[in-house]
Structure formats: C-alpha cells, structure tokens
N, C-alpha and C positions, 0 to 999 in steps of 0.2 A: 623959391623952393625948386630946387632939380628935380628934372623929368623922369619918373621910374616906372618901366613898362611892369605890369602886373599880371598878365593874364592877353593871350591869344587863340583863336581857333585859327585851324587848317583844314580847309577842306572840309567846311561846315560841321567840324567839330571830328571828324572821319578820326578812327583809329590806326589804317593803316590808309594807304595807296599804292598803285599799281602805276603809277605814273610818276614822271621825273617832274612836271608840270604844276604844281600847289597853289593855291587861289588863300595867302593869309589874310583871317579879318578880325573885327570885334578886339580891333588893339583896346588893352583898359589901359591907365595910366595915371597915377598920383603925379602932383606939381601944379607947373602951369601948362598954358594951353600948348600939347606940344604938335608944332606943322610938319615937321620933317624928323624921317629916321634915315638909315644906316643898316644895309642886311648884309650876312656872310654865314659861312659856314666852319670860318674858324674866328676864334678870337683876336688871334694874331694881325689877322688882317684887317682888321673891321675898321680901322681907323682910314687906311690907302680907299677905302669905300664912298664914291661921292654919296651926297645927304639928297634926298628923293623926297617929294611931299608926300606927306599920309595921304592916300584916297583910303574909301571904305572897303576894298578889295585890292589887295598889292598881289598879283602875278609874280612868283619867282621860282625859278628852273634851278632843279636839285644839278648836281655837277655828276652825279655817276647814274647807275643804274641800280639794282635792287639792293638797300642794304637800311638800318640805320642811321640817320642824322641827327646833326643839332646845329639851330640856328640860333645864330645872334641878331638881335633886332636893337 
C-alpha cells in the first residue's frame, strides 16, 4: 500500500508565524512504514527535490518573507 501523508503540525500546531524558519512535526501517515520524504513549496518541483529521512522535527526555511504558503510534503 502507497504512502499517503494525512495530517501535519507546524510550529507546534501555531496558526500563524512571524518567522521564515518553521519546525514541521507529527507527520501522520496511511501505508507502510514511510523513512523518507520530499519538501517544496511548489508542486512543480517537488520531484527535482532530493528524498531526506523523517526525523520527528524537519527544519525548513520559507523562501520569502511575510505572506501565505503551501507546502508539499
């Protein structure tokens, strides 16, 4: 069965931040056991993204400064 992420916190659930700097955790995930993802901030590119092991805290730096995003995981 493929890996399908379900559910994320950032920033310990935070609803905004003030920082470019984001702390993602509490991957959920249906399938099997999954060790490694893939982050971006567009779809497009998600694939040119090398594969990173899950830790229980993944560090990743927003690319601008104050606005709305959406990440792919």
């Amino acid at each position: 069965m493929p890996n399908v992420l379900t559910s994320f916190n950032i920033d310990d659930n935070s609803s905004s931040t003030f920082s470019n700097n984001i702390v993602i955790h509490d991957l959920v995930y249906t399938g099997d056991n999954a060790t490694k993802y893939r982050i971006s901030e567009t779809q497009a590119n998600i694939s040119s993204k090398p594969w990173l092991d899950i830790t229980d805290n993944i560090n990743y730096t927003l690319s601008g400064t104050y606005g709305e995003y959406t990440i792919y995981i």
